[in-house]
N, C-alpha and C positions, 0 to 999 in steps of 0.2 A: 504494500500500500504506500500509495507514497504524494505525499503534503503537495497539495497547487501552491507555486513559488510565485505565480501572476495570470492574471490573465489573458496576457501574450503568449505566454508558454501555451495555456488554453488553446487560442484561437491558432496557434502555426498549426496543433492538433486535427484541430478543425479543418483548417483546408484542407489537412491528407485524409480526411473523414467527413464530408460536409453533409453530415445527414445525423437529426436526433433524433432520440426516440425515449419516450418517458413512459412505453408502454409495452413489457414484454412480450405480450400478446402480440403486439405488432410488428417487432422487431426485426429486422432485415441485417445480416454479415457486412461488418462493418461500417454499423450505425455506431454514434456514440450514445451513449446510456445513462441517463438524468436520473439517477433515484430522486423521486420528489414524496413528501410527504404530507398525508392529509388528517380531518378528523377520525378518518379509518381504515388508513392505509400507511402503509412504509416502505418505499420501493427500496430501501437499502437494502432488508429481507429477500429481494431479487437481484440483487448485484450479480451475483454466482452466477445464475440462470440465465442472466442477459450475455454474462461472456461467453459460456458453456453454448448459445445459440450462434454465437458469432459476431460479439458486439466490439469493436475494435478497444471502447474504455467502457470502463465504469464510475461515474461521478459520482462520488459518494459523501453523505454529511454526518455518516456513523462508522465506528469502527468495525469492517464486518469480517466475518469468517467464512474465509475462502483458501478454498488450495493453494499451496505458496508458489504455482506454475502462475495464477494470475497475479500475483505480487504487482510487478510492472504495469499493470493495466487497469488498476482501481487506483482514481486518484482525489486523496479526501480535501473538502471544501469545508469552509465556516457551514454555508448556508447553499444548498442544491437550487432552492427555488432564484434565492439570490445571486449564484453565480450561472443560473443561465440567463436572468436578466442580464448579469452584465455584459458575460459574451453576446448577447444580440444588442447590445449598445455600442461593446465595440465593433460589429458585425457592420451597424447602419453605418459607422462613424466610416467607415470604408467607401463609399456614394454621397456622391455629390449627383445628387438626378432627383427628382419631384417625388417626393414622399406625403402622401395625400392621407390624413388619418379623418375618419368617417365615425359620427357618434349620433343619439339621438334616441327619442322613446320609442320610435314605429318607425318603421321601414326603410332601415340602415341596411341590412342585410340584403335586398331589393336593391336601395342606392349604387351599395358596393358592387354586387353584379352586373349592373346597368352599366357602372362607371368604369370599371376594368375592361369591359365586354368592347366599350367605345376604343379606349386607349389601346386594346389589346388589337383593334383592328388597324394600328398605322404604328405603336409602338413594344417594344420586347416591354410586357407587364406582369409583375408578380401581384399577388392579393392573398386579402383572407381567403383559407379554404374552409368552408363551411360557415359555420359561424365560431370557429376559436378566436374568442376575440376577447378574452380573459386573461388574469394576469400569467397564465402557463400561453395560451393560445396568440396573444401577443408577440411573445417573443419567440413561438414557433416560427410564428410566420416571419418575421422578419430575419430568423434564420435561416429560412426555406431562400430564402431570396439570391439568386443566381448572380457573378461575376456582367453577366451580359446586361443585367436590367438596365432599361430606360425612364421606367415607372413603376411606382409601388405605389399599393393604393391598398391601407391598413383601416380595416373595423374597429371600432373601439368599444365595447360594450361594458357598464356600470350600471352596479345597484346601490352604490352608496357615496357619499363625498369623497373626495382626495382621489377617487380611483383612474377618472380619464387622467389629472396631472401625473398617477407615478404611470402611467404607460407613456404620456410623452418624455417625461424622462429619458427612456431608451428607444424608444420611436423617433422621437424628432422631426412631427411633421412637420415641413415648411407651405403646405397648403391644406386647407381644413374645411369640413362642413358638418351642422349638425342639420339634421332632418328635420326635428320638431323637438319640443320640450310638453312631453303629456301625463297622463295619471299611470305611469311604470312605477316598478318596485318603490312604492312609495313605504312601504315595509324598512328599507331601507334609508331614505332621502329622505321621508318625516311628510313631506310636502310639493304640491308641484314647483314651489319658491323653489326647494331643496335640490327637486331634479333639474331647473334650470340652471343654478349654480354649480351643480353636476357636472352636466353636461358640458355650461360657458367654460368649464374647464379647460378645454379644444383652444375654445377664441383667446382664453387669457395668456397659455403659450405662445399664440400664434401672437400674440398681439407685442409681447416680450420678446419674441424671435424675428420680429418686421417680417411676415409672412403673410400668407394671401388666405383670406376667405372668400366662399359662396356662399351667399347667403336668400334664403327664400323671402323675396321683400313681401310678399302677403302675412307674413306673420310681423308684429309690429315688436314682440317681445326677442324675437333672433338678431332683427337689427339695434335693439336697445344692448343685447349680448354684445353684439358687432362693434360697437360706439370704441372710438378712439383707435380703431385698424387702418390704417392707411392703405391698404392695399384690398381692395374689395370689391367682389364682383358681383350682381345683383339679377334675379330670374323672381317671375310670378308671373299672375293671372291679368294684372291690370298696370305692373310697376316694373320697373328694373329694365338692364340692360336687353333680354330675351326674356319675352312674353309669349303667353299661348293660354287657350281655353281646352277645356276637354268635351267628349262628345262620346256615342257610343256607337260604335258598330259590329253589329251581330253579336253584342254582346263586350265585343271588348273596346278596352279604350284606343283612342281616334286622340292625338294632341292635337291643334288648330293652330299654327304658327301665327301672331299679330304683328312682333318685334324680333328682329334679331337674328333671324335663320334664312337661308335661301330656300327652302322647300315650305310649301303650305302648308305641310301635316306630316305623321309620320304615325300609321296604323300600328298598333301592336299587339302582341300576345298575353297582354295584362289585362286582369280583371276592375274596374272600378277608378273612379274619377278620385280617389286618393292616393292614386300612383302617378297623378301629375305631377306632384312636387319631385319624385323619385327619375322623374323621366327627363324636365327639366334640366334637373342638376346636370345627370348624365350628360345630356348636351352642352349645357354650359362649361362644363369643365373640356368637352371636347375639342367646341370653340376657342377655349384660352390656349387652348395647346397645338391646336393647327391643324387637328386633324379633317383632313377633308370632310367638306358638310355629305358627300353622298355617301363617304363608311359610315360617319355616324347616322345614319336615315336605316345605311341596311343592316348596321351591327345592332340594334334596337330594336327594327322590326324584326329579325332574325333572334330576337332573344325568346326561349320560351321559360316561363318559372318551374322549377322544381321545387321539393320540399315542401307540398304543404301550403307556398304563398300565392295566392291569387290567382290559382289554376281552376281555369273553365273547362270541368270534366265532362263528358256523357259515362253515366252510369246507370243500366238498367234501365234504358231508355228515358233516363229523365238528366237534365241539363243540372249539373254540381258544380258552384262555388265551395272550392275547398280552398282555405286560409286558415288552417289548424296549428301553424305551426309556432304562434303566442300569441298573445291577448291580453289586454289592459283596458279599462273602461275607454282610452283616448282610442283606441284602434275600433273595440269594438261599434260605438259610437258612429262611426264611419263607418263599419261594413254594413250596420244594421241600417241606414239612411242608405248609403249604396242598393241595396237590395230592394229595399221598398221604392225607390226609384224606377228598378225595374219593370221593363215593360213585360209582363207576364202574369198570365190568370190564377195559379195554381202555387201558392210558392207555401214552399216548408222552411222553419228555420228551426240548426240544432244546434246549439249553443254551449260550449263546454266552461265549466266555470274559470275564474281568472285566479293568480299566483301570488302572492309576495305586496299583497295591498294592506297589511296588518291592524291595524284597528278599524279601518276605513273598509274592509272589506264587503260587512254585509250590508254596509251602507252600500256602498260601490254595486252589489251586484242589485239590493232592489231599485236601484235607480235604472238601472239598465234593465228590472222586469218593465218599472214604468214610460219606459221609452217603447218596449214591444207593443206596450196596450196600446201605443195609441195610430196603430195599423189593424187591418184585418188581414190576420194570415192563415193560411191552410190548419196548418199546426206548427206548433212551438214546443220543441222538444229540450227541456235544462238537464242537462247531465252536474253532478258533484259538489263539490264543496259547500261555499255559502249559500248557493242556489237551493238546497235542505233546509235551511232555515229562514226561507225567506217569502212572505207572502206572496202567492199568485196561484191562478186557476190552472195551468197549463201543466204539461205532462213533465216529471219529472225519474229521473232514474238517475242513481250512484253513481253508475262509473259507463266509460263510452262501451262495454261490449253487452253492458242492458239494452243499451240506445240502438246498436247494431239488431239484436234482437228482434226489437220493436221494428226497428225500421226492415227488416226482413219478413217478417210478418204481413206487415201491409201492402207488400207487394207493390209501391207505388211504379205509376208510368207518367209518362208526360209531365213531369211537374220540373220547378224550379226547386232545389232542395241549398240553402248556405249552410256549410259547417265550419263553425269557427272555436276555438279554445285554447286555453294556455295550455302550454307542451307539455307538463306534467297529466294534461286528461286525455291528450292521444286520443285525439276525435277521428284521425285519419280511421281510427280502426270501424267506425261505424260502416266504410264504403268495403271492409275487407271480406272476400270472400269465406 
């Protein structure tokens, strides 16, 4: 076993090994090997296992007990989580190229896809994969990040203060957006005051680092964030440098170019006129960077969602919004108005309850029965949590695979069916065979 003398020493490592892995499960020959440790786990326990598969090191924050063939190749650290933050610190500090860090209560993870998707069609671009966008998923990504990149474009995801600042710490983005500041992990933040200050976390770097924001001039609380940036580019519905309205077609959204684009529109594969904000950006940042306006028309219209967000399914001969993949009263709010907009006779909504809202919860969810009553809909199906305890007529069941149940039972056809829920009620599974 033998003591990290620096983090240079580290990173020369690293390049003869540019690939981590903090999960033996997943482990690939000669990966380097993060023992990280949690409320109920110790990857130290797997150091052995990770070399025995073929892990070129073992980064370790405990003393562990391993054959003395691996001697050489466990090498112990103060803090595991801490020093692979710091290796992907000194990892960014290596680029000098546009590192774009992406934060917000709803539809970051959309943003980011949209926004790579653009860049990735005229530039070498790394991004989040998935949604690791936490303080381990962070600095994955940024050590996933290739010698060739042109652009990186970093998700940021918080549920409590201080958290976007230590990710820019070793991020360093020099250009930034947040999407929306809404009713998320307020469990955490106390308050939307809280998630806004959260969030403004992004702009108060950027704004300390003379760095560039985007910012959605229809929201008046993001530009109040914005205040004192000198470098700022501005997109909405009625303001800003790039304007557009939305619209529907066959279902999906239609942007309407007013300002700032050479093409009048740009059809897409998104569900709902609250993916303008997300589509916008995308463009606007594609704009600042050159990228010809007809890749960004077809990298967009060429985008289809995965995962859960805003996919316009046929299922069982009936047309499914499914956006299961998280939910906060601010998102829900928007899908439920979305839906009811739609033009269709027959519609079902299944709604899976919401996460991490802590005392405000059952507030939260009967506020959100009182917004269904005041639609008429086919049926209204509440799966879980506070939705149990919470006044209303409408069908309720525990967890999503009673919901699946029901809704297999009824055998519906023709109908408009929305299913939307925080990731913990895995609403997906109501549509699973």
């Amino acid at each position: 076993m033998i003591p990290l003398s620096s983090i240079s020493f580290l990173y020369e490592l690293f390049k003869q090994y540019p690939s981590i892995q903090t999960d033996t499960r997943k482990l690939k020959a000669g990966d380097i090997y993060f023992a990280l440790k949690g409320a109920n786990f110790n990857g130290n326990l797997f150091a052995e296992k990770a070399l025995e598969a073929g892990a070129a090191y073992a980064i370790v924050d405990e003393p562990v007990e391993a054959d003395a063939k691996w001697a050489d190749q466990i090498i112990l650290v103060k803090d595991g989580l801490t020093c692979l933050q710091d290796l992907a610190k000194h990892h960014r500090e290596q680029f000098n190229i546009p590192f774009i860090g992406i934060t917000g209560s709803n539809g970051k993870t959309t943003t980011k896809e949209l926004v790579s998707t653009v860049l990735a069609s005229h530039y070498i671009t790394y991004t989040t994969k998935g949604n690791l966008n936490n303080h381990i998923g962070v600095p994955l990504t940024l050590l996933s990040i290739q010698p060739d990149a042109q652009m990186a474009v970093i998700e940021m995801g918080a549920n409590h203060l201080h958290e976007i600042e230590s990710y820019c710490k070793y991020a360093m983005p020099n250009y930034g957006l947040i999407t929306n500041c809404g009713k998320a992990h307020l469990e955490g933040f106390g308050s939307e005051e809280g998630v806004k200050k959260g969030k403004g976390e992004l702009f108060d770097y950027l704004r300390m680092h003379h760095g560039t924001v985007f910012i959605m001039s229809d929201y008046d609380y993001l530009k109040q964030l914005g205040n004192g940036i000198e470098n700022t580019i501005s997109y909405g519905s009625n303001s800003g440098d790039l304007q557009a309205n939305a619209s529907s077609e066959n279902g999906f959204l239609k942007v309407n170019f007013t300002k700032g684009f050479s093409y009048d529109s740009i059809q897409t594969q998104l569900v709902g006129a609250y993916n303008l904000p997300n589509i916008l950006a995308a463009v606007s940042i594609g704009i600042h960077f050159k990228v010809p306006t007809e890749k960004i028309k077809a990298a967009i219209e060429n985008y289809a969602p995965t995962n859960s967000r805003s996919q316009l399914l046929k299922w069982n001969n009936n047309d499914v919004i499914l956006d299961a993949y998280n939910a906060n009263p601010s998102s829900m709010q928007l899908a439920i108005e979305n839906f009811a907009k739609l033009k269709a006779e027959h519609k079902i909504i299944c709604i899976g309850a919401m996460k991490e809202l802590g005392n405000t919860s059952k507030e939260e969810h009967q506020q959100l029965i009182q917004q269904l009553e005041q639609y008429a809909w086919e049926h209204v199906v509440l799966v879980g949590g506070d939705f149990e305890h919470c006044r209303h007529h409408y069908t309720f069941f525990p967890n999503a695979l009673a919901a699946k149940q029901w809704l297999k039972e009824q055998a519906f056809s023709n109908r408009s069916i929305l299913i939307k829920g925080s990731r913990g009620i895995q609403m997906e599974q109501v549509l699973e065979n």
